[in-house]
C-alpha positions as CSV (number, residue, x, y, z in Angstrom):
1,X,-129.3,-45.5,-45.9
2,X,-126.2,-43.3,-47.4
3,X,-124.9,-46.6,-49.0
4,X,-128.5,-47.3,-50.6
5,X,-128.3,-46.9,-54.5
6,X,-132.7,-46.5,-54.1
7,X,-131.8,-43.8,-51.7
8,X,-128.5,-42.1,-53.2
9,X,-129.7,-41.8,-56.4
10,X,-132.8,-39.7,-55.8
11,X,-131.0,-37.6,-53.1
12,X,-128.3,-36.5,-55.4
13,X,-130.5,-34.3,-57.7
14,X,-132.5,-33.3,-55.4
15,X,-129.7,-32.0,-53.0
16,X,-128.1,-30.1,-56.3
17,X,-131.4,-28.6,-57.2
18,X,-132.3,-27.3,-53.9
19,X,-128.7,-25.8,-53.0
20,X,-128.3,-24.4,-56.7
21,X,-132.3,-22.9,-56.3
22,X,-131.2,-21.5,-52.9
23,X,-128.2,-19.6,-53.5
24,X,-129.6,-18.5,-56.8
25,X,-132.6,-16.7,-55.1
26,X,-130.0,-15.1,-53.2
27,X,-128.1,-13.8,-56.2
28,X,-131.5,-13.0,-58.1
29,X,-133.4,-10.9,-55.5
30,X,-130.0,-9.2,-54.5
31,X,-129.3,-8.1,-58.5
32,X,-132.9,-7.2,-58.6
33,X,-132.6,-4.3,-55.7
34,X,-129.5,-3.3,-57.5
35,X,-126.1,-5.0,-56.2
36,X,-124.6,-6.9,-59.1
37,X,-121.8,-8.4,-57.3
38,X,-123.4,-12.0,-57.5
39,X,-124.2,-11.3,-61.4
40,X,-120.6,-10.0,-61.9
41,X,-119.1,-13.5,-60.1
42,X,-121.3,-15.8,-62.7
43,X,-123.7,-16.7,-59.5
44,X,-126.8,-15.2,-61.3
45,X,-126.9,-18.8,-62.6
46,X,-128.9,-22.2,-62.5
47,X,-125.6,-24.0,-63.2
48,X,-125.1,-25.8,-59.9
49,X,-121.2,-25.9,-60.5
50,X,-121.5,-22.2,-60.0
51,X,-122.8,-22.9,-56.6
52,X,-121.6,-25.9,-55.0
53,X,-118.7,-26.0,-52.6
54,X,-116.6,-29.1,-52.5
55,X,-115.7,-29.1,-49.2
56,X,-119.8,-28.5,-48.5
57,X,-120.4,-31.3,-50.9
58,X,-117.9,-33.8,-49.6
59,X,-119.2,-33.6,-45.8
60,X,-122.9,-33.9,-47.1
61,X,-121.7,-38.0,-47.8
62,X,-119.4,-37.9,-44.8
63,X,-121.3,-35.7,-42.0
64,X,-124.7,-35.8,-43.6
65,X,-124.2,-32.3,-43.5
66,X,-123.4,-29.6,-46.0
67,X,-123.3,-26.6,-47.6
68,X,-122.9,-24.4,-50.7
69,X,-121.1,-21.2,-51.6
70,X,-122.4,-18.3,-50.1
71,X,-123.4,-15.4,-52.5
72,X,-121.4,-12.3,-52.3
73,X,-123.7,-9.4,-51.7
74,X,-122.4,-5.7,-51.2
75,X,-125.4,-3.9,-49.3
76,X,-123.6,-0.6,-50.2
77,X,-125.4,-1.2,-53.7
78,X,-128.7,-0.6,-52.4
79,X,-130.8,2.3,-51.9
80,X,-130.2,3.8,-48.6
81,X,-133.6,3.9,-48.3
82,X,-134.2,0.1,-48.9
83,X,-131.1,-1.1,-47.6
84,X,-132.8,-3.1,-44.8
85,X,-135.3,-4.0,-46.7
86,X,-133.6,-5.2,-49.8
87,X,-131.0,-7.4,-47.0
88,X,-134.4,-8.8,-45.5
89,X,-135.1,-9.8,-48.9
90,X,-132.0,-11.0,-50.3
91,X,-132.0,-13.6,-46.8
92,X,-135.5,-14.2,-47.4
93,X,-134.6,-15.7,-51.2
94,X,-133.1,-18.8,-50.0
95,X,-135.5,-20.1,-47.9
96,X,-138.7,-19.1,-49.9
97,X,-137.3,-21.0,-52.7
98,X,-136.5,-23.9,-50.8
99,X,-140.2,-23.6,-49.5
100,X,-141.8,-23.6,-53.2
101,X,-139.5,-26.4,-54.5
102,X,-141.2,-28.4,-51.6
103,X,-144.5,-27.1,-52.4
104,X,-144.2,-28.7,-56.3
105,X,-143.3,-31.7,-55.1
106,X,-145.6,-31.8,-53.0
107,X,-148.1,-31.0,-55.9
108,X,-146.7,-33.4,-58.3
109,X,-147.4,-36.1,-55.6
110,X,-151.0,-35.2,-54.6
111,X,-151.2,-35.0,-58.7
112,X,-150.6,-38.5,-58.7
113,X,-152.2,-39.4,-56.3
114,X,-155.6,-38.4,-58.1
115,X,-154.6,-39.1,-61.4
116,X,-152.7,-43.0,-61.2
117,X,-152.1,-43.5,-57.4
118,X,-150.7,-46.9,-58.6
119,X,-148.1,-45.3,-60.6
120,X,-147.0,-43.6,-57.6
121,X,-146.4,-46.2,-55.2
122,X,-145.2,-48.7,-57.3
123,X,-142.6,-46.5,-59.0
124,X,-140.6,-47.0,-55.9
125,X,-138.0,-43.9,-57.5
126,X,-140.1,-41.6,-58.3
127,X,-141.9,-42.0,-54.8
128,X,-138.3,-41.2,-53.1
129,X,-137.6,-38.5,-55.5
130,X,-140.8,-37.1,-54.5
131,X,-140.8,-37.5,-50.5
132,X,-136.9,-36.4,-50.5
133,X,-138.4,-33.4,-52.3
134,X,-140.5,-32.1,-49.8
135,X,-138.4,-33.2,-46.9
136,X,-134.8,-31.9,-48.0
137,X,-136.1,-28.7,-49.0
138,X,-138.2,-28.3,-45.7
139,X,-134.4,-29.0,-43.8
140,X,-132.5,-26.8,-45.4
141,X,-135.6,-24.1,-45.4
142,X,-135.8,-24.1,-41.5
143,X,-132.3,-24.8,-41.0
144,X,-131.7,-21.5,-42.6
145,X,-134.2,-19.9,-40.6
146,X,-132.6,-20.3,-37.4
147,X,-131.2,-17.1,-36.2
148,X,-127.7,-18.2,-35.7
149,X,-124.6,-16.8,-38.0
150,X,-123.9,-16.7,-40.6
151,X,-127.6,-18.4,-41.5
152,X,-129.9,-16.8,-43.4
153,X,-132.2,-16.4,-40.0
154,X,-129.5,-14.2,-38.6
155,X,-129.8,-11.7,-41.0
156,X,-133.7,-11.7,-41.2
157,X,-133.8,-11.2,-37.6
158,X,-130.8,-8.3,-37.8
159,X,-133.4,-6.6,-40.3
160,X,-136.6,-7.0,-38.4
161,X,-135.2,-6.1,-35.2
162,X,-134.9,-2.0,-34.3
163,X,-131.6,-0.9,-34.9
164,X,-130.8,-0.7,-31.4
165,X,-131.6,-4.2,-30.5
166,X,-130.0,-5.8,-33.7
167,X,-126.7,-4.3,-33.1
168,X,-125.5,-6.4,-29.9
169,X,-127.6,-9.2,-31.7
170,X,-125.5,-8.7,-35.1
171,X,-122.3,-8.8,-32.0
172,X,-123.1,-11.6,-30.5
173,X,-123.8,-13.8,-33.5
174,X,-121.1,-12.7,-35.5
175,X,-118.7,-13.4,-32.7
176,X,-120.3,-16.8,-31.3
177,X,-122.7,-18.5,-34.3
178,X,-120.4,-20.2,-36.3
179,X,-118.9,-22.0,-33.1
180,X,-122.5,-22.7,-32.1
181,X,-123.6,-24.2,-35.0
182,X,-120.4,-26.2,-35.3
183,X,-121.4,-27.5,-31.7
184,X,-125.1,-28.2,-32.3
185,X,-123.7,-30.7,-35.5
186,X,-121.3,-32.1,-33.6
187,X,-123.4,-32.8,-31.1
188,X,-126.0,-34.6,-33.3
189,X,-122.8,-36.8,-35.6
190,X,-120.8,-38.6,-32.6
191,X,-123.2,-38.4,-30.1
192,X,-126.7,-39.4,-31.6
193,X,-128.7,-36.9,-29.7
194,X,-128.9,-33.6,-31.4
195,X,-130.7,-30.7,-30.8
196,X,-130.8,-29.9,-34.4
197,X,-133.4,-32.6,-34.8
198,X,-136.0,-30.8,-32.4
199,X,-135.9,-27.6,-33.9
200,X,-136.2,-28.6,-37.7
201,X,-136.8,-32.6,-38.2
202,X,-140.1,-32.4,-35.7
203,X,-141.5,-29.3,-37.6
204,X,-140.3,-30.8,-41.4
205,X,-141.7,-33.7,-40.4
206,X,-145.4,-31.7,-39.5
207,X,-145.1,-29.5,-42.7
208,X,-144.6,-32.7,-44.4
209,X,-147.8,-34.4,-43.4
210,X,-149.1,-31.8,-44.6
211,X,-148.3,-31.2,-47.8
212,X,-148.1,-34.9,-48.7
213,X,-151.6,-37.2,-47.7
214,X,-150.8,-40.3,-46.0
215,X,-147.3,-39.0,-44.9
């Protein structure tokens, strides 16, 4: 599949779009409750160069996993009185943007679908550009939502949680999520069986069916 030109060449803008859309909700919502760190570091930005990390990048080809800059944010900028709710926010972005790019694809297909559906499945591209819409943006939405640090879900939950439970939470993922994660992808590259692919390829692949008829 990764050695597929029909495959690659679709995937590539897509990937960009939805990391660059992702981090930039981040930046956006996090400027708009009043900490310009992101704005002052150029992340404020569409320009995916701005957002990309090479090392992310490169394993995305090797791993078939990967990631982008994370955006600075300084929660000593906000409102004392907003602070949790701006950082709910700000971890929020990511996700709900990755969840509306999946939506217009989505939309564009079902378009399509009423207007030509010939054009659609014959146009053997734009169908893959289409479908790897929805279902890369889907991944990296509930990927993010898992409440394992530093993911965006570790932060929602830290925010939704009373103070006095998200502390040892905020202790215990801080201390252990990064060598979890590492684990669960491990796990799923050089063994075959990863748990990663029940807890966001089964529900991507119901959202998908979904959002797109005949999926």
């Amino acid at each position: 599949m990764w050695s597929d030109p029909l495959f690659l060449i679709p995937f590539i803008p897509v990937f960009l779009l939805a990391l660059t859309l992702h981090e930039f909700g981040h930046a956006w919502t996090a400027l708009q409750f009043g900490d310009p760190t992101a704005k002052l570091q150029g992340r404020v930005t569409l320009d995916p160069l701005k957002h990309l990390d090479l090392i992310g990048t490169l394993f995305m080809f090797v791993l078939h996993f990967g990631w982008a800059k994370p955006v600075p944010v300084n929660p000593a900028n906000f409102k004392p009185e907003q602070r949790r709710q701006a950082e709910l926010w700000v971890s929020l972005a990511g996700i709900i943007a990755n969840l509306l790019q999946a939506v217009a694809y989505a939309l564009v297909w079902r378009v399509l679908l009423l207007v030509n559906p010939t054009m659609l499945y014959d146009a053997t591209f734009l169908q893959r550009f289409l479908l790897l819409g929805v279902l890369i943006n889907l991944a990296l939405a509930l990927f993010n939502l898992l409440p394992i640090y530093p993911l965006d879900g570790a932060h929602v939950i830290k925010n939704l949680l009373p103070r006095r439970q998200a502390m040892p939470f905020v202790a215990f993922s801080q201390r252990y999520g990064t060598m979890i994660l590492l684990a669960l992808i491990l796990m799923g590259t050089f063994s075959g069986v990863s748990p990663l692919s029940t807890l966001i390829v089964v529900p991507r692949n119901w959202l998908a069916g979904i959002l797109l008829p005949g999926f």
